[in-house]
N, C-alpha and C positions, 0 to 999 in steps of 0.2 A: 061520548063513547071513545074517542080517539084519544080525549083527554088523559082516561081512565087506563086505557091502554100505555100511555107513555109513562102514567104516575107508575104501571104495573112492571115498566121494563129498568125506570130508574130503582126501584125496590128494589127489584130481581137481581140489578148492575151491582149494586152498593151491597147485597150478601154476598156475591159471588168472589168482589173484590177483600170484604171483609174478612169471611172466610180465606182464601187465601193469602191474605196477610198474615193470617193468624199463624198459620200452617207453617209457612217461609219464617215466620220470626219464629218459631219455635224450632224447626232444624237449625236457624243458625244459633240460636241461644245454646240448645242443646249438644251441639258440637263443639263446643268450648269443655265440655267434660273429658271426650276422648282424646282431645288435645292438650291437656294435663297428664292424662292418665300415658300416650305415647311417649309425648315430648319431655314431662316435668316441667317445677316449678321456675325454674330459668326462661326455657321456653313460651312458659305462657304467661309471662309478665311480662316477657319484649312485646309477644300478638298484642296483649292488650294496653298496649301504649301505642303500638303504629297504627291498631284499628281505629280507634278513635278520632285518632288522625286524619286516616283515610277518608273515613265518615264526613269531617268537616270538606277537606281538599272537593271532594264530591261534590256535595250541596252547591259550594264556591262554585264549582266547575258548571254545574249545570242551570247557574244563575238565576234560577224560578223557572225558566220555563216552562218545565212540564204544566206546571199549572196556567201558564199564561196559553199556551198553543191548545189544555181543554177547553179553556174559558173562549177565544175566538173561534177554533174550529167549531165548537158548539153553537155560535151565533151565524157562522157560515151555512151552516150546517140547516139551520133553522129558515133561512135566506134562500135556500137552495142552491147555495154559492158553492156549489163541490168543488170547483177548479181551485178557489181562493183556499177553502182550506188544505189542499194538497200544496198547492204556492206557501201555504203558513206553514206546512211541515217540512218541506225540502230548506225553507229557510233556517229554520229551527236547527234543524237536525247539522245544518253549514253551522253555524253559531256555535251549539253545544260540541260541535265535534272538535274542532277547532280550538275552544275555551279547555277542552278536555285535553287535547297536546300539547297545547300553553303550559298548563300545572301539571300536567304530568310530567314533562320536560323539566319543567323548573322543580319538580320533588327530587327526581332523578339527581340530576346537578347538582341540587342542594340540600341533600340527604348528609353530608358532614357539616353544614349550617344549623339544619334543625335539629341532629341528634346533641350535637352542643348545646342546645338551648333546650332540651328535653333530661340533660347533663349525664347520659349514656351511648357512650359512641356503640354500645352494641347492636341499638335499633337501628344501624345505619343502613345493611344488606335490607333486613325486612320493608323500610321505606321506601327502596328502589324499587326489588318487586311490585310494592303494591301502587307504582306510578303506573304500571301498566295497566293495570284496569281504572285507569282514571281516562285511558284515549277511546275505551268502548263502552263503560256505564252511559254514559251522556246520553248518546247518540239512543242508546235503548230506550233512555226511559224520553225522549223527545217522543219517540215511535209511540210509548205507550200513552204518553200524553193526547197525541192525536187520537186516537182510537177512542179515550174516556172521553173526549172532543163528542166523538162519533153515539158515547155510549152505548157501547161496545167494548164490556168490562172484561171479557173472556182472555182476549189475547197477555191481556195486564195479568191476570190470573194463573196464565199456565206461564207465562216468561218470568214470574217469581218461583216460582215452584221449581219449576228447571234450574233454574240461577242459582237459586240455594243448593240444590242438591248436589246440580257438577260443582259446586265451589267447595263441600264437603266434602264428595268423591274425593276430588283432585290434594284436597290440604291431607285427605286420609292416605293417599296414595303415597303423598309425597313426602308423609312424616312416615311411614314407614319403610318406605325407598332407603331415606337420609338416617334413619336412626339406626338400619341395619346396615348403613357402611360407617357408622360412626362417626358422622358429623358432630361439629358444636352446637352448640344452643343457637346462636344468629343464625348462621345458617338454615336451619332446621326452622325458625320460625320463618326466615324469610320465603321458603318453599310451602310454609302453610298460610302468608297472605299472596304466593303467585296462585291462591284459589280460588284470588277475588276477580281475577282476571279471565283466567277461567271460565268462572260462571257466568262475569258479564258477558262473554264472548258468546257461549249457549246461550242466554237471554237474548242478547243480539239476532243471531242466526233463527229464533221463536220468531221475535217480533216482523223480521225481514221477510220470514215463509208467509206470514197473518196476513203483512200489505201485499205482499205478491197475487196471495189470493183474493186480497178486498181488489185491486186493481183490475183483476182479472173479471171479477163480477160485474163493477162496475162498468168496463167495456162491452160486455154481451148484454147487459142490460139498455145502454145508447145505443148498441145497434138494433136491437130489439125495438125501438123506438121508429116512426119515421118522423123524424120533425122537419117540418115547412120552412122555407127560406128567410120568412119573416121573421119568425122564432127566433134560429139563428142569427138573424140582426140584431133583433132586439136585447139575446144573452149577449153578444158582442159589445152592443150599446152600455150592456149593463155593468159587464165589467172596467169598463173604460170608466166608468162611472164612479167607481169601485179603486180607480187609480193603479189596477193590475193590466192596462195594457201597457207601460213602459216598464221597464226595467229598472231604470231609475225610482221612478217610485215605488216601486215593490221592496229593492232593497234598502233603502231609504227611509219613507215611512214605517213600514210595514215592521224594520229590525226597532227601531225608535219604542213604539207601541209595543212590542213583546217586552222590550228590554224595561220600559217603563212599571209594567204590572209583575212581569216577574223578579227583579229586584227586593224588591218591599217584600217578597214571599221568600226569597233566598237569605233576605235578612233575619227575617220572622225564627226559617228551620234552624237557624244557625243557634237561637240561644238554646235549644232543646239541650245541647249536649254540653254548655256549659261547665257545668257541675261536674262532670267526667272529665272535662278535658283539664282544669285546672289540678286535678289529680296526676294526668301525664304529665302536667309541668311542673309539676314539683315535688312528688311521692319520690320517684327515683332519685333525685337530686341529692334528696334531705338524705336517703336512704344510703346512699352511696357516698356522702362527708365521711362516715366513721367507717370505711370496709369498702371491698371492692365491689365494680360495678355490674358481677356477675353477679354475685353474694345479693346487691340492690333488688336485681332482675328477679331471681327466685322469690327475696322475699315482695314484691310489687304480683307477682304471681298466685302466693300465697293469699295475699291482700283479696284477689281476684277472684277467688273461689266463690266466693257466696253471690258473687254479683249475676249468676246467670239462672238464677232460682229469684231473687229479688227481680229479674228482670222479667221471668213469667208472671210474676205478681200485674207488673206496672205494664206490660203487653196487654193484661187481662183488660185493665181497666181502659189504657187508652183504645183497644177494642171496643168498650161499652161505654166510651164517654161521647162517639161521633152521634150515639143516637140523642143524644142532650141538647147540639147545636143547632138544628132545623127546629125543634120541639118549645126550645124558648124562642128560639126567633121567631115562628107564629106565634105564641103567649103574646109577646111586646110588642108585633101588631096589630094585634087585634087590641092590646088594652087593660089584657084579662092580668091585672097585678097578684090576685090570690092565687092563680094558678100556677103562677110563677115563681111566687113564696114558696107554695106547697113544694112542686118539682125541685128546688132548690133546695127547702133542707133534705126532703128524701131521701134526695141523691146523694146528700152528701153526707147523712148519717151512716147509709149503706155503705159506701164506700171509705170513709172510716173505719165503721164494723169491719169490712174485709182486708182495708190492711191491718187495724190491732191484731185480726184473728192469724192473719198469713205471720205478720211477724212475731207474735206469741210462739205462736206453733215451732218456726223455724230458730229462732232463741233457745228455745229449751230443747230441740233435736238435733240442735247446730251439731255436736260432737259423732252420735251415731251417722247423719247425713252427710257428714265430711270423710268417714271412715267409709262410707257406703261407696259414695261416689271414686275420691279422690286416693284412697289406699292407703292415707295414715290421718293423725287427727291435728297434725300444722293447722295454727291458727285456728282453731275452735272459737275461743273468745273471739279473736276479728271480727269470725263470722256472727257470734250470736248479736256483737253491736252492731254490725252490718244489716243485722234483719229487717232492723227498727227504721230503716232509711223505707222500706217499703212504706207503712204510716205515712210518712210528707208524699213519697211518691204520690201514692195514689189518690189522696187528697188534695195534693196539689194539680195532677191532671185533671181530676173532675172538674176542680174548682175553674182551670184554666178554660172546660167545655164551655161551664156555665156564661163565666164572662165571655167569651168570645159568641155567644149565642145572642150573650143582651148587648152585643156591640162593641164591647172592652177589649178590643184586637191588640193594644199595644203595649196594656197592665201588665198580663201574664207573662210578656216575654222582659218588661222591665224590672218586675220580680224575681226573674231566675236569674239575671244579670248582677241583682243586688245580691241575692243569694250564695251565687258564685264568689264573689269576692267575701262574703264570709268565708266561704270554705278554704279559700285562698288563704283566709288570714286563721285560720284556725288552723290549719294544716302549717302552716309554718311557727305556728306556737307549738301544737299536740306533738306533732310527728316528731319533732328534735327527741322528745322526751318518750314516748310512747309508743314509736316506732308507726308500724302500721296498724296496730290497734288505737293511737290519734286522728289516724286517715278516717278510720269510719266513724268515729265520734265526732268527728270535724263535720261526716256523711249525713248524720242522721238530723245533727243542729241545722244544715245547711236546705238542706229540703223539709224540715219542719218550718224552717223560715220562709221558704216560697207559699207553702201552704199555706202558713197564718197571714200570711200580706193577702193572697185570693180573699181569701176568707175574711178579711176584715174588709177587703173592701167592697162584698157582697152583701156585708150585716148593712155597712153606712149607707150603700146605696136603696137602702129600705127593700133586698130581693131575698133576704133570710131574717127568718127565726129562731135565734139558740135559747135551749134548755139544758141545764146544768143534768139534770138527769136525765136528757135523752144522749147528751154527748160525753157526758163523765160517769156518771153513779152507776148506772144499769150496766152501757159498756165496759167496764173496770172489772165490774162482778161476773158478764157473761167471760171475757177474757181469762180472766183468774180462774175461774171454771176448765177452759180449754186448756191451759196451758197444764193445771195440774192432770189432766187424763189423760194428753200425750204425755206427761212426763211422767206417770205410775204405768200407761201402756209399754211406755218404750222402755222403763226400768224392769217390768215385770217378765220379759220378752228378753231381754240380756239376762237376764235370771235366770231363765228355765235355758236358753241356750248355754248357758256356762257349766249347769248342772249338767248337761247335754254332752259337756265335751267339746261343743263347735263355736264360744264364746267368743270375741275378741275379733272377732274376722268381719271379712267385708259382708260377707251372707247373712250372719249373725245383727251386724247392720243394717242392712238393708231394710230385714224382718222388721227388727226397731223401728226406723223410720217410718215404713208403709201402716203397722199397726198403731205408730203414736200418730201419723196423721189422720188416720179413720177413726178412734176415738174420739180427737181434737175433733172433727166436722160434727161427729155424731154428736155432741157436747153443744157445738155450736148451733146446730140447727133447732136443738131439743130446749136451749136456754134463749135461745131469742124468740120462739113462742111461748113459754114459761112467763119471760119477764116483759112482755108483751112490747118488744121494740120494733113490731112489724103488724100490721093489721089488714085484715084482705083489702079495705077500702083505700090505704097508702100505693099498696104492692099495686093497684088496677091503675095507680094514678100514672104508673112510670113507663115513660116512652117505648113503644118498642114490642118489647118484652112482659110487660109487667101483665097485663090481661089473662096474658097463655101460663105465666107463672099462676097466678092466686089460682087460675082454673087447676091446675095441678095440683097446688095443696091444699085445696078446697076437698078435692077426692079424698086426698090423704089424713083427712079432718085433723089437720093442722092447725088449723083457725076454731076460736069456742064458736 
């Protein structure tokens, strides 16, 4: 019973975090729109060079541990060791705080170092800014580390939610504070990453209320207690045991051992953003040889447009790729090879399916969704090659779940490494010639390459089965389908708007968009039971979700 009770509250934990990731990553995703639309394309081609930045600086800075301090508090925790895990947070939290004023210090300082090496001194103010939320991210996510320790996913949940949104507030305040005294472009972006500071700051002040209260519980609950003398010797005994009565070895051991398992994890997060950040290093550069380093910035900005639609795509998925990793890793201890196979291709037909479909879609609406969004159609082309990066995205994440389910922790991140240094070398061949329409063809080769490396090395290790016409023929044809619906909806729709008199506009756009992606779905869902690439007994196999799905389109007699 207790058992079933704990499996019910790690569930509970893991949506409520999930859920709220999802939620925080789509404020921040979707607030890169009003920040084009305020600031312009200058503006938000500096953001997205120091963000990415920041992003890395971060992870650095908080050296794994959030994941090492849930991993021991968890075992403290399980121990009855409360003291020891409060002992592993205070230390943590010294560690990360600390590592967070180191690099933030040294961004600060050396913000005309890195904008040279990034070869635009205009990202130099925004750099600074955003050292300050490098001295209080840290220390947050240490706090919320403990707590997942605790499993006690809630406080993680609302101090992302908060986070994001003061970090929006503040960047919306402060672009239009600066845009209405007429600031420049640096400037003006650098007041839109002091929002990252900001937010950590409210996440901080979240997490500090949560321990204040957990403390506080846990005090009225020990006195609530009477415990015997003995007892108390005995916990006394236990801790010494435990090597938490000196000092010395608390700080000593105890920093060794986090530092040891978080490492490996700080190195792990670090190749995620690879592929983006060789973009900061060298998009601008290339861009800025022939013209100035403003002129760079706009068009790096331009560049930047479609990425925050591509990045709901590949949110979506690493959303629904954690439930893959538990689900093989029972398969391959128990033994069960076929059901591994099965789960394996699946997943990864589906998730194919959905980036061909998301970037179909987005290719052929790139123009009206760029006019919707953004308020002219700069860089259309960019974007419709840009779409196609979604494809490796999403395939590549799954692929990465899979493996790291059956064990392969260190493939995937050496695949995106290799990956990246394509992208490096194609972008210094493309870009010269092609501007930033070479940037995302350089995008789309370089993340189709991480994916076919997963992927190939899931076929050899006998955990997939490929069919030319489950992964080419059918897909090709349901595709070609979708793409020509949006793109007769969305031309039919600019049609009757033009005859209309309100043609040409952002509203007239937008209509376009919303009706070529709801044809596009309708297409999609109507041609993948037509051409039979989904069967109730596949959809029942997939973790999670898949049971509560078929039961849904089983009502909808979707299935023959």
């Amino acid at each position: 019973m207790k058992s079933n009770t704990q499996t019910s509250r790690l569930l509970q934990g893991a949506f409520i975090l999930s859920a709220a990731a999802i939620i925080s990553k789509l404020i921040g995703t979707l607030q890169k729109i009003p920040l084009q639309n305020l600031g312009g394309d200058a503006v938000f081609g500096i953001y997205n060079t120091v963000y990415p930045l920041y992003t890395m600086l971060l992870t650095v800075a908080m050296l794994g541990l959030p994941a090492a301090i849930s991993k021991f508090v968890a075992e403290a925790s399980a121990g009855r060791r409360d003291e020891e895990g409060r002992r592993i947070l205070l230390l943590s939290a010294l560690i990360t705080g600390i590592s967070g004023l180191i690099i933030g210090a040294i961004t600060y300082a050396g913000a005309p170092i890195i904008a040279e090496w990034v070869g635009n001194s205009h990202v130099m103010p925004a750099l600074r800014t955003s050292a300050w939320g490098l001295a209080v991210v840290p220390v947050m996510s240490a706090i919320r580390g403990y707590f997942q320790g605790l499993h006690n996913m809630v406080p993680t949940a609302v101090s992302q939610i908060v986070e994001q949104s003061v970090r929006v507030t503040v960047m919306i305040v402060l672009l239009l504070y600066l845009t209405s005294q007429g600031a420049g472009a640096e400037s003006i972006a650098a007041g839109a990453l002091l929002g990252s500071a900001g937010g950590g700051a409210a996440g901080l002040v979240i997490m500090l209320l949560y321990l204040r209260r957990h403390r506080r519980r846990v005090k009225q609950e020990a006195a609530a207690e009477v415990v015997a003398a003995v007892e108390s010797q005995r916990v006394r005994a236990l801790d010494a045991g435990h090597g938490l009565g000196s000092k010395q070895g608390f700080m000593g051991i105890k920093a060794g051992t986090l530092l040891a398992y978080g490492i490996p994890v700080m190195l792990g997060a670090l190749a995620m953003p690879l592929i983006g950040l060789v973009d900061v290093f060298t998009v601008p550069r290339l861009l800025s040889s022939d013209g100035s380093e403003v002129a760079a910035m706009a068009q790096f900005g331009v560049y930047n447009r479609g990425l925050p639609l591509v990045q709901i795509i590949t949110m979506i998925a690493t959303s629904l790729s954690v439930v893959f990793i538990p689900a093989l890793a029972e398969a391959k201890y128990k033994g069960d090879m076929k059901l591994i196979e099965t789960r394996c291709s699946l997943s990864l037909r589906w998730f194919w399916l959905l980036g061909l479909a998301a970037s179909a879609g987005l290719a052929v609406l790139a123009e009206p969704i760029n006019m919707a969004l953004y308020g002219d159609t700069a860089g259309s082309s960019t974007m419709t090659w840009l779409a196609f990066t979604a494809v490796g995205g999403t395939v590549s994440i799954i692929s990465a779940a899979l493996l790291q389910g059956l064990g392969y922790v260190r493939a995937p991140a050496l695949h995106l490494l290799a990956a990246a240094l394509l992208k490096a070398a194609l972008n210094l061949l493309l870009v010269p010639q092609q501007g930033i329409t070479g940037a995302a063809i350089a995008g789309v080769a370089a993340h189709s390459f991480a994916a076919a490396l997963n992927v190939l090395l899931l076929y050899r290790q006998g955990h997939l089965r490929l069919r030319l016409a489950d992964a080419l023929a059918r897909p090709a044809l349901l595709t070609a389908g979708l793409a020509l619906a949006a793109a007769a909806a969305s031309w039919g729709t600019g049609a009757a708007a033009t005859a209309a008199g309100i043609g040409g506009g952002r509203t007239a756009s937008l209509a376009q968009s919303l009706l070529g992606v709801l044809a596009g779905c309708v297409v999609f869902a109507v041609g993948a039971v037509l051409l039979r690439l989904l069967s109730e007994s596949e959809l029942r196999q997939l973790p999670g979700i898949g049971p509560s799905l078929a039961d849904k389109f089983k009502k909808l007699r979707l299935f023959p």
